[in-house]
C-alpha positions in Angstrom: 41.7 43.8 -0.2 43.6 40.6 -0.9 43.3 39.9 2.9 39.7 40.1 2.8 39.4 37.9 -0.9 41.7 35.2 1.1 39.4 35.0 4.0 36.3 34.1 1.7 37.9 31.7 0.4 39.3 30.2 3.1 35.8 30.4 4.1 34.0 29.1 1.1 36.8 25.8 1.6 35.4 25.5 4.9 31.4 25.5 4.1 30.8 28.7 6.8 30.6 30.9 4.1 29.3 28.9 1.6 25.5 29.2 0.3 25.8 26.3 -1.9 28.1 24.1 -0.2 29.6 21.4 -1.9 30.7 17.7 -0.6 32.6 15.1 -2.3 31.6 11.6 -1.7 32.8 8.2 -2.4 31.0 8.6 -5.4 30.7 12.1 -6.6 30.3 16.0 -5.8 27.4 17.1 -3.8 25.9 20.6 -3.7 24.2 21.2 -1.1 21.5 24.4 0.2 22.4 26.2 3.7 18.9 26.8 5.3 18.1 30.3 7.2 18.6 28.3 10.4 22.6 28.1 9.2 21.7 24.1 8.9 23.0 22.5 5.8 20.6 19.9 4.0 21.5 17.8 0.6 18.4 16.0 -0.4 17.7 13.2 -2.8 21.2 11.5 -2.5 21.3 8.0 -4.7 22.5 5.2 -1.7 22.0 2.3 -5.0 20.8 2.2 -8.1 17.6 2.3 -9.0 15.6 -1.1 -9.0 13.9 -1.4 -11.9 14.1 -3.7 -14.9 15.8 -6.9 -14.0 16.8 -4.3 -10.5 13.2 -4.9 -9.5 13.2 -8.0 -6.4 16.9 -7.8 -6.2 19.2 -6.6 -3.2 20.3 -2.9 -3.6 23.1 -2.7 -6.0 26.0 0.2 -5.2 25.0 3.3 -6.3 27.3 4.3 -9.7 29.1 7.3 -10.1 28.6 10.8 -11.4 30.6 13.5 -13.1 30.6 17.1 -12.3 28.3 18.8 -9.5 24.8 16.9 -8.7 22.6 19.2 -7.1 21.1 18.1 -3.8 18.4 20.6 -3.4 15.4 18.5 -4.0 13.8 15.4 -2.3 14.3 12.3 -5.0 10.9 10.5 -5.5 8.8 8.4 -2.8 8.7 4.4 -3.0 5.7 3.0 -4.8 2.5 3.2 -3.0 -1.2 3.8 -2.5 -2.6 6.8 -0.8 -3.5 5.3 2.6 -2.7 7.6 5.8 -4.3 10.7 5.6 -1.9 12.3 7.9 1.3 11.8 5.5 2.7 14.9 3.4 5.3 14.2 1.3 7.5 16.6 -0.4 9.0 14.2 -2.4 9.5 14.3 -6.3 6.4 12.1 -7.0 6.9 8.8 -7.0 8.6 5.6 -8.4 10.1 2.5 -8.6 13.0 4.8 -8.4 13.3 5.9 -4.8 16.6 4.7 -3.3 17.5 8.5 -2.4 18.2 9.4 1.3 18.2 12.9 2.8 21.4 14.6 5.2 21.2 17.7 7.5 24.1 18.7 8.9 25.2 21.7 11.6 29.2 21.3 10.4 30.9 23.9 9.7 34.2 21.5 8.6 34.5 17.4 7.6 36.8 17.1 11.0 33.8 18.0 13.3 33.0 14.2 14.0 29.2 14.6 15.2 27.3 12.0 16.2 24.1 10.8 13.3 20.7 10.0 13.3 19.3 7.6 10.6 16.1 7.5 10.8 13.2 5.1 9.0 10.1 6.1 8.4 6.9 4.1 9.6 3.7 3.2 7.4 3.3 -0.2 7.8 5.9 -0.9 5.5 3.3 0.2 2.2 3.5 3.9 2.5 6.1 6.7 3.8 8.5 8.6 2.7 11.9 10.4 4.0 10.3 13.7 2.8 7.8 14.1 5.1 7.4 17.0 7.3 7.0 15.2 10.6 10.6 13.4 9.2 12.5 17.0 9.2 16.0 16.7 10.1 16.4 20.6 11.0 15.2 20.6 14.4 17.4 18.1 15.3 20.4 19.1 13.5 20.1 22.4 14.9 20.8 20.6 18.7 24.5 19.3 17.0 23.6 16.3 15.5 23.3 15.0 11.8 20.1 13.5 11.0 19.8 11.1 7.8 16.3 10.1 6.5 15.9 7.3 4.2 13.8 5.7 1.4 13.1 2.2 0.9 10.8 0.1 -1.2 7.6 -0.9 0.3 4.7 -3.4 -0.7 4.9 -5.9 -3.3 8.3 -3.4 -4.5 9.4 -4.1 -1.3 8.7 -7.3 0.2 7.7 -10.2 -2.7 8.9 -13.4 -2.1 8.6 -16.1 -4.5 10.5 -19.4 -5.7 11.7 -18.0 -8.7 13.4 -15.1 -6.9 14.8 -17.4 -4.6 15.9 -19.5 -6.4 17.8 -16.4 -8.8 19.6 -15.0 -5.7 22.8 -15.7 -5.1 22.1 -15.7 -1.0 18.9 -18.2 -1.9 16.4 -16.0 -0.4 13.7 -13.4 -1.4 11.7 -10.6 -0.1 12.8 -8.2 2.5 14.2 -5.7 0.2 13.0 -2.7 1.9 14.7 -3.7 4.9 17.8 -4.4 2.3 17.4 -1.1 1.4 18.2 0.2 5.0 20.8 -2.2 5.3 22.4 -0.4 2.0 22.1 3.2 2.8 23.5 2.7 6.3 26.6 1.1 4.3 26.5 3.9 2.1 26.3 6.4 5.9 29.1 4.9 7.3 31.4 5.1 4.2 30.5 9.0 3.6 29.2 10.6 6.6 32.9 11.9 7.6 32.7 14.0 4.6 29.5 15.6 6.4 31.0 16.3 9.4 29.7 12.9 11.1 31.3 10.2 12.7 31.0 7.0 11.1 31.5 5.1 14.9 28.5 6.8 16.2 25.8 6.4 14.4 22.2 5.5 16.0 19.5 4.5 14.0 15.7 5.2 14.7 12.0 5.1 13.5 8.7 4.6 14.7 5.9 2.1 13.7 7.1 0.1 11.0 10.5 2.2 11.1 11.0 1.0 14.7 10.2 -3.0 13.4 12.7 -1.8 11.3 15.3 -1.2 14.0 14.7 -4.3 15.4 15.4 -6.0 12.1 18.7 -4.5 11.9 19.6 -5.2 15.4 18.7 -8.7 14.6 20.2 -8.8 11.5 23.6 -10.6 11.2 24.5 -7.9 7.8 24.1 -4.6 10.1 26.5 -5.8 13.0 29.1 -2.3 13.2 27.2 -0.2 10.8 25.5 1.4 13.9 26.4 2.2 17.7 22.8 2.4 19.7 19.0 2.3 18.8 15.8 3.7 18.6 12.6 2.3 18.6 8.8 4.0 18.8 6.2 1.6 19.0 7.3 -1.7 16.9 9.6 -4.6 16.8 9.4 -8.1 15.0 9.1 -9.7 18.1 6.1 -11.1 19.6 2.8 -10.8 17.7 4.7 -9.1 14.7 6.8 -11.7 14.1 7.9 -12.6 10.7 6.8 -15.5 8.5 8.5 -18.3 7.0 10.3 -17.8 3.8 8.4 -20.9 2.9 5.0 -19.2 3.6 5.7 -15.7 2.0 7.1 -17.6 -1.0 3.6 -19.4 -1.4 1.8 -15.9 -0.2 4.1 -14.7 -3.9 3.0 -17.6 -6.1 -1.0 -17.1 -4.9 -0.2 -13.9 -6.0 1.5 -14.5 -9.0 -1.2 -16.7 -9.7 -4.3 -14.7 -9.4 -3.2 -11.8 -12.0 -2.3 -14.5 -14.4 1.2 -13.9 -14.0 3.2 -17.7 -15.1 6.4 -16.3 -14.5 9.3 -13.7 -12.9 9.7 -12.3 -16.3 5.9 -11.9 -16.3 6.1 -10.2 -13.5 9.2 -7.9 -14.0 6.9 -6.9 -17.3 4.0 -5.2 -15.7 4.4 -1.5 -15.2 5.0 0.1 -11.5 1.8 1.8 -12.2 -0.3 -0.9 -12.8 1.4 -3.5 -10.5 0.7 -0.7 -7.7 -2.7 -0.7 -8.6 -3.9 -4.9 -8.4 -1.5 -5.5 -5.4 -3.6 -3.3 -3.4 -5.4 -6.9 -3.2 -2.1 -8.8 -1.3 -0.2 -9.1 1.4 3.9 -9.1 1.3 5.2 -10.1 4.9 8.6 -9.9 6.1 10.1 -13.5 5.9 13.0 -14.8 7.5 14.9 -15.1 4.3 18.0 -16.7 5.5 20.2 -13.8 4.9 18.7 -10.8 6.2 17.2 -12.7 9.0 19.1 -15.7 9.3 16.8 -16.9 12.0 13.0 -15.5 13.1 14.2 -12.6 15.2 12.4 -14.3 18.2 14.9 -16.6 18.0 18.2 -14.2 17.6 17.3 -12.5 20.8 16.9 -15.7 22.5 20.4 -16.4 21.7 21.8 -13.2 22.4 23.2 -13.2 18.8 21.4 -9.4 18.6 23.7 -6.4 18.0 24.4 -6.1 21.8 24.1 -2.2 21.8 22.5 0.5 23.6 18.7 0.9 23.1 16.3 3.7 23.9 12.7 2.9 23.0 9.0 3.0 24.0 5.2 3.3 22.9 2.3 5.6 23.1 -0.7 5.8 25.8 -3.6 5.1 23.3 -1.4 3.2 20.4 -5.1 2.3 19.9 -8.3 2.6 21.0 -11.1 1.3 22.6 -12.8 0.5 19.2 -9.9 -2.2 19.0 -11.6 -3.9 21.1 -15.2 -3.3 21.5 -16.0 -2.9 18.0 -18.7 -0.4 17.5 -20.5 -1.9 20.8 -20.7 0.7 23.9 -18.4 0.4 26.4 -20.3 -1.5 29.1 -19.0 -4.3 31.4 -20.9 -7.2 29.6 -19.8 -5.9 25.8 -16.2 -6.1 27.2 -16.3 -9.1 28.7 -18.0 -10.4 25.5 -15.8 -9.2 23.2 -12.4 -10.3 25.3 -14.5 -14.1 25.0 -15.0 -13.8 21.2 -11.4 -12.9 21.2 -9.8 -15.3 23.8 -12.3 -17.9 23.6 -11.2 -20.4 26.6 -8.2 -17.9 27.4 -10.2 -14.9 28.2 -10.2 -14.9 32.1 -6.7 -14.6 31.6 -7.2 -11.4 30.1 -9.7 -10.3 32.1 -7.9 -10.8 34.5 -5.5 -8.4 34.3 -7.1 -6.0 32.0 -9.9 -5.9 34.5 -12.1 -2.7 34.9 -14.3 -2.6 37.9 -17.1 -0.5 36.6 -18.5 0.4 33.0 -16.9 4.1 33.7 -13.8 1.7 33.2 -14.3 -0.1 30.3 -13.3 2.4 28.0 -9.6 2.5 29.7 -9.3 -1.1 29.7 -10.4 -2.0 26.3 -7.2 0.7 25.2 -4.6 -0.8 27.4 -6.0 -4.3 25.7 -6.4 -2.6 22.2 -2.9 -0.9 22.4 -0.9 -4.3 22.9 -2.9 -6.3 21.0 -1.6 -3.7 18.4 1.7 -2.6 19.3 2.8 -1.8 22.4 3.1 -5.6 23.8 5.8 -6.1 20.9 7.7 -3.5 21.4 8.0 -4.6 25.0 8.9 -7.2 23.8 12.5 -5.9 22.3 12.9 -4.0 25.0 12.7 -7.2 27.4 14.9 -9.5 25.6 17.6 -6.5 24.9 17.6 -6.4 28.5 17.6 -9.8 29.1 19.9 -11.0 26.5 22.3 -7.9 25.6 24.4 -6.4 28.7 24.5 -2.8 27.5 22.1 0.1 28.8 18.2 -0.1 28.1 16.0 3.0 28.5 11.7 2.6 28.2 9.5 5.4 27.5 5.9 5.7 27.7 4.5 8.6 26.1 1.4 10.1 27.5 1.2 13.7 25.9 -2.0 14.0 23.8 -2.2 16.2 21.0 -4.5 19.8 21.2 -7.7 20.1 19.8 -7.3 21.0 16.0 -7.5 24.2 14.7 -10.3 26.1 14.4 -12.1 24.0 17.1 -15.4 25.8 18.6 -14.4 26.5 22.3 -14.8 24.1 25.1 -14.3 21.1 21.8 -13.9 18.2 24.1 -11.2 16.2 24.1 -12.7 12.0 24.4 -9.7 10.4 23.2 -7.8 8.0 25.7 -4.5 9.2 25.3 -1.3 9.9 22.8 -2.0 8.0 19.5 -0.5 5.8 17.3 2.7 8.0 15.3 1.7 10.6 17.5 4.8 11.4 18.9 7.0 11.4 16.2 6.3 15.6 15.6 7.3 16.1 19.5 10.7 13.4 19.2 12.0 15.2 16.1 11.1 19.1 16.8 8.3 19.2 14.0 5.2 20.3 16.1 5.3 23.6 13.8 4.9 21.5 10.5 2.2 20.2 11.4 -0.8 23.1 11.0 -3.3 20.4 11.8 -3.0 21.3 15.6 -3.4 24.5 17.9 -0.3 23.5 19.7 0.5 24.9 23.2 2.8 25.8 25.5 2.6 22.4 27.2 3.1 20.9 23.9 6.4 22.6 23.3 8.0 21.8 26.8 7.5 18.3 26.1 8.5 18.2 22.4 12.0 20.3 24.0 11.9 17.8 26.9 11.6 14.8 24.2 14.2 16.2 21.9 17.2 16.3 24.4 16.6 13.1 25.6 16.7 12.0 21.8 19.9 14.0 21.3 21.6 13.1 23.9 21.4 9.3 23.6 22.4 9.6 20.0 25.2 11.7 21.1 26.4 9.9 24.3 24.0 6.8 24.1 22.4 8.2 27.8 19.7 10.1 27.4 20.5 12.1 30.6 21.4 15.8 30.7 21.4 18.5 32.1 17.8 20.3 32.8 16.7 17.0 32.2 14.5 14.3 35.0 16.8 12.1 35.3 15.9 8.7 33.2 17.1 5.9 35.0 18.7 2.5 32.9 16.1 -0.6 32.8 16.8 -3.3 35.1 15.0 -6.4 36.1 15.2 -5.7 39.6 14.2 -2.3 39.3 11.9 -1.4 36.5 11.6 1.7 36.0 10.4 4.1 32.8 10.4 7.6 32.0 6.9 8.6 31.5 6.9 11.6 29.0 4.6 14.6 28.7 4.7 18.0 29.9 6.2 16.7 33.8 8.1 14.2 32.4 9.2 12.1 35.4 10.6 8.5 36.2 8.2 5.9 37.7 8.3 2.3 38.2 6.7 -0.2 35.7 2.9 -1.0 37.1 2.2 -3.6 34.4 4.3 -6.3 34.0 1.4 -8.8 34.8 -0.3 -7.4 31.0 3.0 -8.4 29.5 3.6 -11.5 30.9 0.0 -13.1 29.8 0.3 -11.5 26.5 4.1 -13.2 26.2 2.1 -16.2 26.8 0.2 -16.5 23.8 3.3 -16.3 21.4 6.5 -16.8 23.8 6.2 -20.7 23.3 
């Protein structure tokens, strides 16, 4: 009998046995929740303190420490914002100014394991998102032998203000960019504690799609984040290109038009008005990113140019429709003359050199063409953009995805439902990437959907555990090079293929690579 007593608790000590695990941090006891799957999640863990009250437009303080057991069964409370995408479910606390909480799932068993880690950002054009979201789940992924860490961080006006006053209050004479300081903060906060969950601090990748992945790029850009991660992922963003920041100069005057038009004189005027109702009339501005002069000490454009970049690893791609044809055309059909009207409203006396090479032959064409156009007008050409000048100006591995895989019909579709979109949406991917397709009910998912959600996961997991996403079972996905472009086209036959539109990116480079 003692024999058997001694083995639980040698058991319990080593979290196996454990339903309630419990982790001790730099700055208190965690207690965690061991899912059916054997995974081991702690939600709603404070990286800083909350930023509100005189908190509010500063950079992330260090979160403060607690006494006894804090419970880390519950997702801690989204950033501020509006109800915008229809296709985000949260499973957050609410929400409020009060939202610096990330989100671990661990596989190990013991802190000596040393797995490799996953921090992820969320996309949602930096106003909306959350680290609670379904499609977010770090489970699936865990469940391959990695960690995954999702993360909050503010977003909007919470997020982003810049103005003179803050500037001129900070100690690194900058202001906005505090969602991105956010990141910076709970990556500091990873690296410090992750041993404790079984991770390894040295190999840490950090992802996201949309805005998360312009978020990616900012940190590989950024000067604070050099060593706080090993290798990258982006989906469909960067701050490169057309989404290049502003000037701090600019976003401070965007702040004081702002300030202005709710009657607000000063900060303190400002730092008065409740989250609720500062939510609410903001809805009515826009907060860029800036190059502040401490996150971004340069515009990013710039910092690749130089090669002064984190010089790591990067795996990262877009979507076949990251918009469509609409982005284009407008509500006009899609006939020759429409397109070649529209590109000429757009272009004005540069639009042969879009039509040019975004040149359908017929009107059965159009359709095609005006997404390709739509798509890196949007998106994609910017993210091609980081994936160029990390090739160009960094000397380790690049690997470029396209991802083609469009999603089912929903449902409860009538039979024979046709399918008339032109490819895999914006954010579409994100379900197959992170082994969420069952989360999301929306969609009678199928067979073909599964193989390349599996197919898209190990690739995933591999690079953040090796930084190659080769493996076994795998096509094999070959290492960008200039001489040899080649990408890994993934669907349900994923398969490598050479690059077929480097003419696209070189006019669009033209427009903003000056």
């Amino acid at each position: 009998m003692k024999k058997i007593f001694l083995l639980i608790f040698i058991l319990t000590s080593m979290n196996i046995y454990a339903q309630n695990p419990q982790i001790k941090t730099a700055n208190g006891t965690l207690q965690g929740v061991t899912e059916v799957s054997g995974i081991i999640s702690y939600k709603g863990i404070p990286f800083a303190q909350p930023p509100v009250g005189e908190l509010r437009w500063k950079e992330p303080q260090p979160p403060l420490n607690w006494t006894g057991i804090r419970k880390a069964d519950h997702f801690g409370p989204q950033a501020m914002q509006r109800a915008i995408y229809g296709d985000m479910r949260f499973r957050s606390d609410g929400k409020s100014e009060d939202c610096l909480y990330l989100n671990i799932w661990t596989p190990a068993k013991t802190a000596s394991q040393k797995l490799a880690v996953l921090v992820y950002f969320y996309g949602g054009g930096f106003n909306a998102g959350d680290g609670s979201e379904y499609r977010y789940d770090g489970e699936a992924l865990a469940k391959k032998g990695i960690i995954t860490v999702t993360v909050n961080y503010r977003l909007g006006i919470f997020g982003f203000l810049a103005h003179p006053e803050l500037t001129a209050e900070s100690a690194h004479h900058s202001s906005g960019n505090y969602g991105l300081l956010d990141q910076h903060a709970a990556l500091v906060w990873v690296k410090k504690n992750i041993a404790a969950f079984g991770g390894d601090p040295d190999k840490i990748t950090i992802g996201g799609e949309s805005a998360g992945s312009m978020s990616v790029c900012g940190q590989v850009a950024s000067p604070l984040s050099k060593g706080l991660f090993r290798a990258a992922i982006g989906e469909s963003g960067s701050l490169l290109g057309n989404l290049s920041p502003t000037s701090l100069a600019d976003a401070e005057e965007i702040g004081v038009k702002f300030a202005a038009s709710i009657g607000a004189g000063s900060l303190a005027d400002l730092r008065k008005i409740s989250a609720d109702s500062l939510l609410k009339i903001s809805a009515r501005g826009r907060f860029p990113i800036a190059v502040d002069g401490y996150f971004l000490t340069l515009s990013p454009q710039a910092i690749f140019n130089a090669g002064k970049q984190m010089d790591i690893p990067l795996l990262a791609g877009w979507n076949s429709a990251e918009s469509g044809p609409g982005g284009v055309l407008g509500s006009l059909n899609p006939t020759l003359d429409n397109y070649k009207l529209s590109v000429q409203k757009l272009y004005n006396d540069r639009a042969q050199d879009i039509l040019n090479v975004y040149a359908p032959a017929t009107d059965a064409d159009v359709a095609q063409a005006a997404t390709d156009l739509a798509s890196d007008r949007f998106i994609a050409y910017a993210t091609w953009k980081f994936i160029d000048m990390q090739t160009k100006t960094g000397n380790k591995p690049v690997y470029r995805y396209f991802f083609t895989r469009k999603r089912p019909v929903m449902v409860g579709a009538p039979a024979g439902t046709a399918d008339h979109s032109m490819g895999a949406a914006h954010a579409s991917e994100i379900e197959f990437a992170l082994g969420n397709l069952p989360t999301n009910k929306v969609y009678a998912w199928t067979p073909d959907d599964y193989k390349t959600s599996e197919t898209m996961q190990n690739y995933f997991v591999n690079f953040v555990k090796t930084t190659n996403p080769n493996g076994t079972g795998l096509p094999v996905w070959e290492r960008l090079k200039s001489g040899n472009p080649r990408i890994m086209i993934i669907n349900e036959d994923s398969q490598s293929r050479p690059e077929t539109n480097a003419k696209r990116y070189a006019v669009m480079d033209s427009f903003f690579n000056k």
